[in-house]
C-alpha positions in Angstrom: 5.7 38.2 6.2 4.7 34.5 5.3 8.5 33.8 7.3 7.2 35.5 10.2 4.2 34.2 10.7 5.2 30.7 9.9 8.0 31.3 12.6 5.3 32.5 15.0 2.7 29.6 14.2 5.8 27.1 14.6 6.9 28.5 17.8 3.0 28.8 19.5 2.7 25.1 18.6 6.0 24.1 19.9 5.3 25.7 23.0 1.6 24.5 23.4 3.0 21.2 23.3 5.4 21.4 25.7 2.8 23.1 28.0 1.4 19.5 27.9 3.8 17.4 29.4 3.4 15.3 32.8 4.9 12.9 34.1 3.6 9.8 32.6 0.5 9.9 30.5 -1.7 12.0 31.4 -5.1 13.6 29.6 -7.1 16.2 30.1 -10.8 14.8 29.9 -13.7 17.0 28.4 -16.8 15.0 30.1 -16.9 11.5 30.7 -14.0 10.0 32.0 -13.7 8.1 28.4 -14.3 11.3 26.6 -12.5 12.5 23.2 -10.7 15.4 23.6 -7.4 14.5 25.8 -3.8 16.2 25.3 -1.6 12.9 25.0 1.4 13.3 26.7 3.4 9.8 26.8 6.2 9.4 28.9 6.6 13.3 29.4 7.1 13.8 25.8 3.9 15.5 23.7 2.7 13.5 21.0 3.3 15.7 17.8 1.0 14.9 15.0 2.1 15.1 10.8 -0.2 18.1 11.3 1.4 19.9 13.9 5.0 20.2 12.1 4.2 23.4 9.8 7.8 23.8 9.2 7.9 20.9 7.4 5.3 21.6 4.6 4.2 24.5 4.9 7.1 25.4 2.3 6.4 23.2 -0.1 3.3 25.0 -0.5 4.3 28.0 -1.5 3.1 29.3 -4.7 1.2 25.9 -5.0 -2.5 25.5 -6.3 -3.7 22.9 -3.3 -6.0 20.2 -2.8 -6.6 18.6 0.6 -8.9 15.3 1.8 -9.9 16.3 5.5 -12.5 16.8 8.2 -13.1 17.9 11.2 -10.2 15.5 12.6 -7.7 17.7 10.4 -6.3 20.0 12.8 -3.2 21.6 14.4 -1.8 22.2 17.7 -3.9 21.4 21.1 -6.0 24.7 20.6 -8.2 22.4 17.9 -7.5 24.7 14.6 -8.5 23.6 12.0 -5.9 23.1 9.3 -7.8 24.5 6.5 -7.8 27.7 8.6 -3.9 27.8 9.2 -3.4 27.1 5.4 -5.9 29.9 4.8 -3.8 32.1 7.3 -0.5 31.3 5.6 -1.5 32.5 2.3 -1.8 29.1 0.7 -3.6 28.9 -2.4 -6.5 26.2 -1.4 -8.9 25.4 -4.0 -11.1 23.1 -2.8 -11.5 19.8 -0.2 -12.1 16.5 -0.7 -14.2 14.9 2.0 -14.8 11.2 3.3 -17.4 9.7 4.5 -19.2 11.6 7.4 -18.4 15.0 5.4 -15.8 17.6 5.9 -17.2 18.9 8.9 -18.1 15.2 10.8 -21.7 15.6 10.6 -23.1 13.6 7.5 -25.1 9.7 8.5 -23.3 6.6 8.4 -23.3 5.8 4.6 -25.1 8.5 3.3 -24.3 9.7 -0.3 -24.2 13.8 -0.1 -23.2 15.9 -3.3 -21.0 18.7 -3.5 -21.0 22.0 -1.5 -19.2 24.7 0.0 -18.0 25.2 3.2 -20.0 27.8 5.3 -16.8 28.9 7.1 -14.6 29.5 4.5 -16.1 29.7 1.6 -13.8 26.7 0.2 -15.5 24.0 -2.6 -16.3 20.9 -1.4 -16.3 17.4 -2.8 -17.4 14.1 -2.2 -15.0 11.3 -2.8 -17.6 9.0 -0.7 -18.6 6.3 -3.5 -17.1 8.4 -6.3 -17.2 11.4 -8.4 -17.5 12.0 -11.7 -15.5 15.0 -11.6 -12.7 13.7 -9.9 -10.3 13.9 -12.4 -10.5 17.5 -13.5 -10.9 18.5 -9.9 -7.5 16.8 -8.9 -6.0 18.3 -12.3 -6.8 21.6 -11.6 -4.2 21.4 -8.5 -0.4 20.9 -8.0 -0.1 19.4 -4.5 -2.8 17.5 -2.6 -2.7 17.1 1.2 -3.9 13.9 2.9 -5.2 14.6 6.6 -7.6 12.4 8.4 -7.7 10.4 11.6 -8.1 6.7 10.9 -8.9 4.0 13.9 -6.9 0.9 12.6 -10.4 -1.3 10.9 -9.8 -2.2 7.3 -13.6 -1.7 7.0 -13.5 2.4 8.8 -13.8 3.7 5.3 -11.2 6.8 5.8 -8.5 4.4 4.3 -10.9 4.4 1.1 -10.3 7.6 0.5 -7.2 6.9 0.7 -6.5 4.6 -1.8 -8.7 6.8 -4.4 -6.7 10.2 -3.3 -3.3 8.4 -4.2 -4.9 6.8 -7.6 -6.0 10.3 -8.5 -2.3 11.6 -7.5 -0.4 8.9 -9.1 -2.7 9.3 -12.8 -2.5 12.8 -12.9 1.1 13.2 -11.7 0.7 15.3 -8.5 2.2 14.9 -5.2 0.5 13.9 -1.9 1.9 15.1 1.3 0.4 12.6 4.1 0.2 14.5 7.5 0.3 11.5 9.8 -1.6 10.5 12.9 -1.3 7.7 14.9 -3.3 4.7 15.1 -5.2 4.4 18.3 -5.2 0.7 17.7 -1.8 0.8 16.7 -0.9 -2.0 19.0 -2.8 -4.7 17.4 -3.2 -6.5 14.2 -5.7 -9.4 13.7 -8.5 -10.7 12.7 -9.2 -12.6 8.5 -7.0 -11.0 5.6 -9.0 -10.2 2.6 -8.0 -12.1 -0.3 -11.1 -12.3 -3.1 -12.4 -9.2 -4.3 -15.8 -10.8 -4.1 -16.0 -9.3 -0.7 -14.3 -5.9 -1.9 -15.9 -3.1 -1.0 -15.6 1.0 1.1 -15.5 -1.5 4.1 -12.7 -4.1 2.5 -11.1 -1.9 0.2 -7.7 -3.4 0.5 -6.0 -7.0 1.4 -5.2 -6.3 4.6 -5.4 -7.8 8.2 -8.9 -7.1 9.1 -7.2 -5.2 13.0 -4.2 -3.6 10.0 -1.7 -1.9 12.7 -0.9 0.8 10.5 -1.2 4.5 10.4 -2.4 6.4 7.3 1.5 6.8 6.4 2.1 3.7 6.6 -1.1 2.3 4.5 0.1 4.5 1.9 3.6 3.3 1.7 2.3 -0.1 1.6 -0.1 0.8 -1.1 2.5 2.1 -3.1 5.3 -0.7 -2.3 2.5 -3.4 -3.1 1.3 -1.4 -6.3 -2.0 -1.5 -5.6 -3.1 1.5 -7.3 -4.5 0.9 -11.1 -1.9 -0.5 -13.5 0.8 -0.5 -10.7 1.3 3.1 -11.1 3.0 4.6 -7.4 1.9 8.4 -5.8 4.6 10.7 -5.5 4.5 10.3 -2.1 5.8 12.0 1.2 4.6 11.4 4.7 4.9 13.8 7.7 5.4 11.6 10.3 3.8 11.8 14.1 7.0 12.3 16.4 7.1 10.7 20.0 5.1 7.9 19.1 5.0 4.6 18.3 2.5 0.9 17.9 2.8 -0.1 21.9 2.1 3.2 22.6 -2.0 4.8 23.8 -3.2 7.4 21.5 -6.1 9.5 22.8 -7.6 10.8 19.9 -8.0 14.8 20.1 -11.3 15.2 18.2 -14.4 12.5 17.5 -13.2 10.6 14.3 -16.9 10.6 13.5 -20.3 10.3 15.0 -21.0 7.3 16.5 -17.0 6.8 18.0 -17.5 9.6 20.9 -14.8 8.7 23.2 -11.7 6.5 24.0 -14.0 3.7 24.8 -15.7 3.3 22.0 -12.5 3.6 19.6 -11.3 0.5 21.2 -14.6 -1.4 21.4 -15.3 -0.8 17.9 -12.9 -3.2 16.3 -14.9 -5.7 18.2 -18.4 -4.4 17.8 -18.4 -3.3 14.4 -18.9 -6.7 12.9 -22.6 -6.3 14.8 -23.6 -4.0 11.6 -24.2 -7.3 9.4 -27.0 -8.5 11.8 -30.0 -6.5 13.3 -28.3 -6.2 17.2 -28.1 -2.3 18.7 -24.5 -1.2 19.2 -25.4 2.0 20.8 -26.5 3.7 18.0 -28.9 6.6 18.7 -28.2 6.5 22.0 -25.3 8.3 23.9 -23.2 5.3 24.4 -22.5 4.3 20.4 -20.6 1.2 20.3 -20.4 0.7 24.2 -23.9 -0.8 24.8 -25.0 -3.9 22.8 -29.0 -5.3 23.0 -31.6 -6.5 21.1 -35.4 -6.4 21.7 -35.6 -9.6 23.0 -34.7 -10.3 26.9 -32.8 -13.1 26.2 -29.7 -11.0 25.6 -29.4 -9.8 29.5 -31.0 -7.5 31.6 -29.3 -4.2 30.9 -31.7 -2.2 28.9 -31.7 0.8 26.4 -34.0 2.7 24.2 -32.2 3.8 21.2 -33.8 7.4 19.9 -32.4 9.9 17.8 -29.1 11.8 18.1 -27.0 14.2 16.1 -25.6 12.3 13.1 -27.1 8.9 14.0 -31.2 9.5 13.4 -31.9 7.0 9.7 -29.6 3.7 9.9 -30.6 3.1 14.0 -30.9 -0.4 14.6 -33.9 -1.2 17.8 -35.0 2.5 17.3 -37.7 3.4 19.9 -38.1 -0.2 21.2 -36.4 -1.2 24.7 -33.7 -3.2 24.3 -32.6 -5.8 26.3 -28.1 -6.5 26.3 -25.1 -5.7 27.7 -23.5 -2.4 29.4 -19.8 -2.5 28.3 -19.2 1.7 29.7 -17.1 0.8 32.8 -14.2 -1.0 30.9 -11.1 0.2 31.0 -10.3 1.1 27.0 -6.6 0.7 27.2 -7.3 -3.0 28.0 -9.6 -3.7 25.0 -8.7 -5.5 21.9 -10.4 -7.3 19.1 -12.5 -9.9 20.4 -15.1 -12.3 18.9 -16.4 -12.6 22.5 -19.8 -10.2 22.0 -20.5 -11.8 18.7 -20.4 -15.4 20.2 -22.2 -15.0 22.8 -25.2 -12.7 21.0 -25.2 -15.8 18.5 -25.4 -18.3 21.1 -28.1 -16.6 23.1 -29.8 -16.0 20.2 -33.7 -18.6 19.6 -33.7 -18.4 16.0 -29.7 -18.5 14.9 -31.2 -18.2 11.4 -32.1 -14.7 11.7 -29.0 -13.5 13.5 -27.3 -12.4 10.3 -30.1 -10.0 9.1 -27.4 -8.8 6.3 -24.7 -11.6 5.5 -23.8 -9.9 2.3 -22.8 -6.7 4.4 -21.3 -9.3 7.3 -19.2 -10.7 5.1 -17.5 -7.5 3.2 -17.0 -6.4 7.0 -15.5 -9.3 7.7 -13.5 -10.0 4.0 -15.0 -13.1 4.1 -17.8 -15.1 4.0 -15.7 -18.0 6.1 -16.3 -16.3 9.6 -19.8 -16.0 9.3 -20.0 -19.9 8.7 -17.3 -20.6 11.3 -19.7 -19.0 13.7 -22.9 -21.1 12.1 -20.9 -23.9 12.8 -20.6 -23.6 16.5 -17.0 -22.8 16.5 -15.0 -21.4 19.3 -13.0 -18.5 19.1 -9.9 -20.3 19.5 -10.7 -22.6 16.5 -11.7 -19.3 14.5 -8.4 -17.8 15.0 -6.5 -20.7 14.5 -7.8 -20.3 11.0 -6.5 -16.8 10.6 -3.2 -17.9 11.8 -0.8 -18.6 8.6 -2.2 -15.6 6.9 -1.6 -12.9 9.9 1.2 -14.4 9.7 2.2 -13.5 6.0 0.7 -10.0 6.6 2.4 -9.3 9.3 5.6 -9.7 7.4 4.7 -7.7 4.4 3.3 -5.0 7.0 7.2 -4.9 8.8 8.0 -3.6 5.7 6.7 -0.5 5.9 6.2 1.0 9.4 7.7 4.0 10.2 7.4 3.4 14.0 8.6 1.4 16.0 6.0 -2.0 16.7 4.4 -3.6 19.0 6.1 -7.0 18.8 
């Protein structure tokens, strides 16, 4: 029976998939014309997500005791099921979830500390990896294979590659093996931006030393955390990755599902490698409104005459910067997201325009673990350009970029 309906479930998403394809790459919008929820179909060929390829783990599940890190990103086939639900169907023995930051269903504030639970649908245990857990170890012990599956966005400081690291250190300590189900990396097709070197400016947004904009998937962050030995006491993860087929770093990725709450469409993916850095100083990036990270303003005119009056919305009603007030900035919706790459652009220019530079970074501490560094904020103090910025970057990219060629499993972008 668990052949059949493996078979079955195998063939359904085979042929969902191919249902899919067009001629170049096409998506199927849900709402705006940015909006999360497209079937990517590049070049005629689906897209086929770690996730997707039951055949090729479901197996090694079998008479297992499971763990899996996931959310509401973790699902299979372009019907949107979740993968807790298709274990569940095929009889593997799931004992709990781990969940990142957000929570395991997508929902929790930017940040926020929530404790243990249960799923409502399922019945499963939850915990909370998000800034540690005291029960970690036992939980992990209690297991014999753990399963990795979350969508990450390509920012060393989008903490899903957190959880990461401390799912692979709990793997590698207590001897169990992680199967990564891999996505692509909707910003695949970049890397850039200030590699991390002191641990001063470590943190769950600069967890690793890594380009700032890494170009890697999930799958290949782990290998690379493994090759490096980054985990405690250079111990490596028994580690196997289910790699995404039909894609690769120069490709566009749509994602299928929001990553998390304030990321709602394509748009806004793209723009927030560029806009994130906004979080160490006091300026709105769309939070509380329905354009998160597509809209930037301040309540002071000075910043441009596009205006905005951040509220409360689902997932984004405590940490809302401008909240109430109108504020005055710029409307970035109309961009085209395949275009957009990292850019310190917005972040000059809101400096620049700004009366009292002294109060622009409201929270250096939290600027400067975003950024790795404190160097870039006192570039920017110093009336820098961009071009002199980067230049800055340059023989460091340059070693990372080497060490990253290392470990891709796709093909790249250069």
């Amino acid at each position: 029976m668990m052949k059949y309906t493996l078979l079955m479930l195998t063939c359904v998403v085979s042929l969902l998939s191919l249902a899919s394809c067009g001629q170049t790459r096409r998506s199927v919008q849900v709402g705006d014309k940015n909006a999360i929820g497209t079937v990517n179909d590049i070049a005629g060929v689906a897209v086929t997500p770690g996730a997707d390829q039951l055949s090729s783990y479901l197996p090694q599940l079998k008479g297992k005791k499971v763990g899996i890190m996931g959310n509401q990103t973790s699902i299979v086939g372009v019907d949107k099921r979740h993968l807790v639900d298709v274990l569940l169907e095929n009889k593997v023995d799931l004992k709990f979830a781990f969940a990142p930051e957000h929570g395991f269903r997508g929902n929790v504030e930017r940040g926020e500390k929530f404790g243990n639970d249960v799923d409502q649908k399922t019945g499963l245990p939850l915990f909370t990896l998000y800034g540690g857990n005291k029960k970690q170890d036992s939980i992990v012990n209690s297991i014999d294979v753990m399963i990795f599956d979350l969508q990450d966005v390509g920012a060393r400081f989008y903490t899903y590659i957190t959880s990461l690291h401390r799912v692979m250190e709990l793997c590698a300590k207590h001897n169990k093996k992680l199967i990564v189900l891999d996505r692509p990396n909707p910003n695949g097709d970049q890397v850039d931006g200030p590699v991390r070197h002191d641990d001063k400016f470590k943190s769950d947004v600069s967890w690793h030393k890594i380009a700032m904009i890494h170009g890697l998937t999930i799958g290949e962050l782990a290998q690379m955390i493994n090759g490096e030995k980054w985990l405690e006491n250079g111990r490596q993860a028994d580690l196997e990755i289910i790699k995404a087929q039909n894609w690769d770093h120069k490709k566009m990725y749509d994602l299928p599902v929001i990553p998390s709450p304030s990321l709602p469409n394509q748009l806004s993916v793209r723009l927030y490698l560029s806009l994130c850095l906004f979080e160490g100083t006091d300026i709105s990036v769309g939070r509380g409104t329905d354009w998160p990270f597509q809209i930037l303003g301040y309540t002071n005119p000075v910043y441009g005459s596009f205006t905005f009056t951040p509220g409360e919305r689902h997932g984004m009603s405590k940490h809302v910067e401008g909240k109430g007030a109108t504020n005055y900035g710029i409307d970035l919706r109309d961009l085209n997201p395949d275009s957009q790459k990292f850019t310190l652009k917005y972040l000059l220019d809101f400096y620049q325009k700004t009366p009292d530079k002294s109060t622009f970074f409201a929270r250096p501490e939290f600027f400067d673990k975003l950024a790795g560094t404190d160097q870039l904020r006192k570039q920017i103090i110093a009336g820098e350009s961009e071009i002199q910025i980067r230049e800055s970057w340059a023989a460091d990219l340059k070693v990372y970029k080497q060490m990253r060629k290392k470990y891709l499993l796709y093909a790249d972008f250069e």
